[in-house]
C-alpha positions as a Markdown table, in Angstrom:
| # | Residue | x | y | z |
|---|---|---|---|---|
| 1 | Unk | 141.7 | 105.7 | 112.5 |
| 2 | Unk | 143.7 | 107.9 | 110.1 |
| 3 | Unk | 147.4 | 108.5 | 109.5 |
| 4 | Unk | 146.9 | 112.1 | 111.5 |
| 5 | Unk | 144.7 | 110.4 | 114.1 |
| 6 | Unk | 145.7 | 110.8 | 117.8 |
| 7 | Unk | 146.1 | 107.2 | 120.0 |
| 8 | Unk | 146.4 | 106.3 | 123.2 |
| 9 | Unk | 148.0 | 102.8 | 122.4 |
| 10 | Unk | 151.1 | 102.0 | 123.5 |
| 11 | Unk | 153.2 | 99.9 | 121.0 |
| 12 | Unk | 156.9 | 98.3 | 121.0 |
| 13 | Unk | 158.9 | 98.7 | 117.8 |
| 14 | Unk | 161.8 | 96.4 | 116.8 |
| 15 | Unk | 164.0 | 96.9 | 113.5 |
| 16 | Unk | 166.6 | 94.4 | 112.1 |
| 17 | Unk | 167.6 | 92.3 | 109.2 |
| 18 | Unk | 166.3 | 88.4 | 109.6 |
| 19 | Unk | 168.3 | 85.2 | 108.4 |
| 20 | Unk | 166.6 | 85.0 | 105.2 |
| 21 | Unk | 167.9 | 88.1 | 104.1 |
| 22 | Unk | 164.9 | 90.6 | 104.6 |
| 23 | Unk | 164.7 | 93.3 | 106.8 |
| 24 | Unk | 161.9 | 93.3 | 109.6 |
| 25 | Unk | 159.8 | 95.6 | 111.2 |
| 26 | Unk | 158.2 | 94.3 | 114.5 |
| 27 | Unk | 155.2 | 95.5 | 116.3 |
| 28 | Unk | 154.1 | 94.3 | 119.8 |
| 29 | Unk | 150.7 | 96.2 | 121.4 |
| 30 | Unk | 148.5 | 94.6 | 123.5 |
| 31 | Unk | 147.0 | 91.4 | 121.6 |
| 32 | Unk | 149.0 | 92.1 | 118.4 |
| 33 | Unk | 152.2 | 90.6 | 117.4 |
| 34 | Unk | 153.1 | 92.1 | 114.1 |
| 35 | Unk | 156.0 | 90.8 | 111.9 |
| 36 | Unk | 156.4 | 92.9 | 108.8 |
| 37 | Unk | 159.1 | 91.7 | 106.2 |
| 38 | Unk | 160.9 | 93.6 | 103.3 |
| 39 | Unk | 163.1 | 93.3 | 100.8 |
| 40 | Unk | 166.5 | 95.6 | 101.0 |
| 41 | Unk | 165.3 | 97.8 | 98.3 |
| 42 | Unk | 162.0 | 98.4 | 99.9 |
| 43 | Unk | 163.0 | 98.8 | 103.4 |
| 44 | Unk | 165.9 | 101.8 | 102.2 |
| 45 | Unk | 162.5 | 103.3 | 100.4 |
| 46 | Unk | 160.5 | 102.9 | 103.9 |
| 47 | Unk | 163.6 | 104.8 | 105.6 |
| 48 | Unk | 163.7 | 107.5 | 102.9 |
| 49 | Unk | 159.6 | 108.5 | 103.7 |
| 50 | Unk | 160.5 | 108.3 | 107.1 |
| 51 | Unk | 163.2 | 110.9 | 106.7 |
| 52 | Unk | 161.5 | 113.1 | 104.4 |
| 53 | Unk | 158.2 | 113.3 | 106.4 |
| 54 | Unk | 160.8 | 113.9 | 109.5 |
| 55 | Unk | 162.6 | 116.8 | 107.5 |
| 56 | Unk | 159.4 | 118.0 | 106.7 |
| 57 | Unk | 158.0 | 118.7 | 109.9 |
| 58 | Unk | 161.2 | 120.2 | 110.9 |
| 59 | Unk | 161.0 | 122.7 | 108.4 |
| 60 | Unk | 157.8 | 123.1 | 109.5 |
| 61 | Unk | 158.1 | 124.0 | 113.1 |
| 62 | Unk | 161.5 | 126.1 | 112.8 |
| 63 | Unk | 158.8 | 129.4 | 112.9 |
């Protein structure tokens, strides 16, 4: 499965900083419990590619 691959799984997403000063992303699907943990810097450069691919496609699909 690619990046611009269609699924049909259904995942929950959590977001928040942790006590040891990180910031963590948290995926639940079925049989997957996923804790991913960054540093402040990298998590503001995660939220920046988020934007910009969000900007993108709404430049994209203005007509």
């Amino acid at each position: 499965m690619g990046i611009d691959s269609e699924s049909d799984t259904a995942a929950n997403l959590q977001i928040g900083p942790t006590t040891m000063g990180m910031v963590r992303i948290y995926i639940e699907a079925e049989g997957v419990d996923l804790p991913l943990d960054f540093d402040p810097d990298e998590a503001l450069e995660i939220a920046e590619e988020l934007r910009s691919a969000a900007e993108t496609l709404k430049k994209a699909t203005k007509g």
